[in-house]
C-alpha positions as CSV (number, residue, x, y, z in Angstrom):
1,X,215.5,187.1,45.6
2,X,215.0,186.9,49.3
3,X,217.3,188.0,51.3
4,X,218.9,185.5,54.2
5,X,219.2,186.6,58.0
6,X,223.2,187.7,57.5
7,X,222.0,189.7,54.3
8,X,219.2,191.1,55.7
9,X,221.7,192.1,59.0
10,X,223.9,193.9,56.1
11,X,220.9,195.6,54.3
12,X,220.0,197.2,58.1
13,X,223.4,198.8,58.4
14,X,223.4,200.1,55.5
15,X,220.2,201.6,55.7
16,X,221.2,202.8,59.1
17,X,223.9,204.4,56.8
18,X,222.3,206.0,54.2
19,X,220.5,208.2,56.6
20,X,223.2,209.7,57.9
21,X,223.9,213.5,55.6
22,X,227.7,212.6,55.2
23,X,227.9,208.8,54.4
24,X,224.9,210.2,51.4
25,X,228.0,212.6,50.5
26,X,230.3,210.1,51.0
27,X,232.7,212.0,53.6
28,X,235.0,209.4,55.6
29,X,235.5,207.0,53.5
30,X,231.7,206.1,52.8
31,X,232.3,205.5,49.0
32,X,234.6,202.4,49.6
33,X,232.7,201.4,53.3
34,X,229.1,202.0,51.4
35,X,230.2,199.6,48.4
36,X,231.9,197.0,50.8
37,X,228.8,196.4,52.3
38,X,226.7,196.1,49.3
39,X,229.1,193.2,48.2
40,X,228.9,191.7,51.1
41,X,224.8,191.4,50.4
42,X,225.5,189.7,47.2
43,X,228.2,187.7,48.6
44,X,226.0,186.3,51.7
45,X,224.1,184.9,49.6
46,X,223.5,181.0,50.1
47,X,224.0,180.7,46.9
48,X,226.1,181.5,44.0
49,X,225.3,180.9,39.9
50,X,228.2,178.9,38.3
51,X,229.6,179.6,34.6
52,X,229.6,176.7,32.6
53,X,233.3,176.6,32.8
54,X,232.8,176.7,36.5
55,X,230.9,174.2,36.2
56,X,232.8,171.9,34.3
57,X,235.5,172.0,36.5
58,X,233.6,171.8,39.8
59,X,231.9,168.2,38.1
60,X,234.9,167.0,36.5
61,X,236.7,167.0,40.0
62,X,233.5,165.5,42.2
63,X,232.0,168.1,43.5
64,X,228.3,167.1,44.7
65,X,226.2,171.0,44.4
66,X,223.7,168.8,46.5
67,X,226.3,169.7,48.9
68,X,226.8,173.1,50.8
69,X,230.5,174.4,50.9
70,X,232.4,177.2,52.7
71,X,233.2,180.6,51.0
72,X,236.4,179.6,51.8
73,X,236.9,176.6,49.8
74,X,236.8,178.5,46.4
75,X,238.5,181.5,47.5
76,X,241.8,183.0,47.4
77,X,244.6,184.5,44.6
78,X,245.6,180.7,43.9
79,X,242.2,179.7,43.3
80,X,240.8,179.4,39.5
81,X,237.4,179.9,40.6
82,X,236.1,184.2,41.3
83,X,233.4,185.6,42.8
84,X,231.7,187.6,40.6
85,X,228.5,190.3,41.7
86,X,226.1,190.6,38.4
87,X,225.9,194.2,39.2
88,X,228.9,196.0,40.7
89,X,229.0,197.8,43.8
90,X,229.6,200.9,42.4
91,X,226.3,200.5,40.3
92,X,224.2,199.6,43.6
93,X,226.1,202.1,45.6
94,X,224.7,204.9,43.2
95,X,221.0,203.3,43.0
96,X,220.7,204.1,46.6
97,X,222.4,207.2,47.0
98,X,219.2,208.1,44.4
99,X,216.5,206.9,46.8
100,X,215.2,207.7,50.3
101,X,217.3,206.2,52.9
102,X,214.0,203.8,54.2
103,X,214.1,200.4,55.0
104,X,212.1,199.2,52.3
105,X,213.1,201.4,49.6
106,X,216.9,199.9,50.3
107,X,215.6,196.4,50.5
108,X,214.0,196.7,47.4
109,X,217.0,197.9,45.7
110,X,219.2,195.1,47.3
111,X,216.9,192.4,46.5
112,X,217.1,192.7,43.0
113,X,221.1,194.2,43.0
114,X,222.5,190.5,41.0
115,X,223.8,187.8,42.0
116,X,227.4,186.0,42.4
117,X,228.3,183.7,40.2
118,X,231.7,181.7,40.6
119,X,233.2,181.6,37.5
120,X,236.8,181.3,36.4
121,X,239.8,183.6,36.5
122,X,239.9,183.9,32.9
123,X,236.4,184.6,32.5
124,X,237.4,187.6,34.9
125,X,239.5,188.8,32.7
126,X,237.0,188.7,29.6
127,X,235.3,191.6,31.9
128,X,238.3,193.1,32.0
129,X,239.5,192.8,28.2
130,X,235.7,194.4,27.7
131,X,236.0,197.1,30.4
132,X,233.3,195.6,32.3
133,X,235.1,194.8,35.5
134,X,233.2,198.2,37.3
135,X,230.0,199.3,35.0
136,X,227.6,197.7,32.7
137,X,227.6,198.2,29.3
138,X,226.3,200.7,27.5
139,X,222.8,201.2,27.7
140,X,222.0,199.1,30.7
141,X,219.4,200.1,32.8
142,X,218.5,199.4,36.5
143,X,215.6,197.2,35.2
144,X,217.8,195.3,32.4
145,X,219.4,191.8,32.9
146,X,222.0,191.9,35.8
147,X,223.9,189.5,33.9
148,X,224.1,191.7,30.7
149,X,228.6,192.3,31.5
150,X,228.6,188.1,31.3
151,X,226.8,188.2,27.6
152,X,228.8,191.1,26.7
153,X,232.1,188.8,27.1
154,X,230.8,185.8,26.3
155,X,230.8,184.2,29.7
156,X,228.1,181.4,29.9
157,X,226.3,180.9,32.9
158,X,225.0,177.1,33.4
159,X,221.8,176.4,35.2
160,X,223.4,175.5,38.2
161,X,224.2,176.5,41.7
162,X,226.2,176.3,44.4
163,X,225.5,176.1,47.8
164,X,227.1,178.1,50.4
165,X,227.7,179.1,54.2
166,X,230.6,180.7,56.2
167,X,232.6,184.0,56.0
168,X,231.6,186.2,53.4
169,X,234.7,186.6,51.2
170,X,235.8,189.6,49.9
């Protein structure tokens, strides 16, 4: 994946980051701060997978995903739609705590860290109902498929995207 100009803006400060001894040991608050900027990556993104129920919806009601739309649009507790990152923070997070704080080494992690899809809020809690909401399952591995929580709970991505722009929400 290659990274935009507001991910690659991200991916410098949190290189900057990692070479500094007590955000790698995660003193003052660097565990939360460190994972909050690796969603933001994903989330800058301009663009987001779609489940098929996603999908379905976003079709049904005229959306045109020749379109771009704001973060914004999608976002918020009375929204159906979710954000979803492929790989959690937390998994990301401890990738590059396990690798030299240099540029490239961090970009290389981040460029392959997954993806958002926007799927629905009870596709969300299929993750949840399969104690996938913060890890992989069992005998994933950095290399495996970052969508390998969706197939676990029988979420079904489409083949589509959306396009994006704005504030990265969080």
């Amino acid at each position: 994946m290659d990274l935009n100009l507001d991910q690659i803006a991200l991916q410098k400060w949190i290189t900057a980051g990692l070479a500094i001894k007590e955000v790698r040991d995660l003193h003052g608050d660097a565990r939360y701060l460190l994972s909050n900027m690796i969603a933001k990556v994903t989330l800058a993104s301009s663009e987001y997978y779609l489940s098929e129920s996603a999908f379905k919806i976003l079709n049904r009601d005229g959306f045109d995903l020749n379109n771009v739309y704001k973060r914004s649009k999608f976002h918020g507790k009375k929204s159906q739609f979710i954000y979803e990152h492929s790989i959690p923070a937390s998994i990301v997070r401890t990738k590059l705590l396990s690798i030299p704080p240099i540029e490239s080494e961090v970009k290389k992690v981040l460029s392959v860290a997954g993806h958002v899809a926007m799927i629905l809020r009870e596709e969300d809690a299929l993750l949840r109902m399969h104690g996938l909401t913060r890890k992989m399952p069992d005998g994933w591995k950095w290399s495996d498929d970052p969508f390998a929580r969706y197939h676990v709970a029988g979420i079904k991505l489409s083949n589509k995207k959306i396009l994006m722009e704005g504030a990265i929400m969080r």
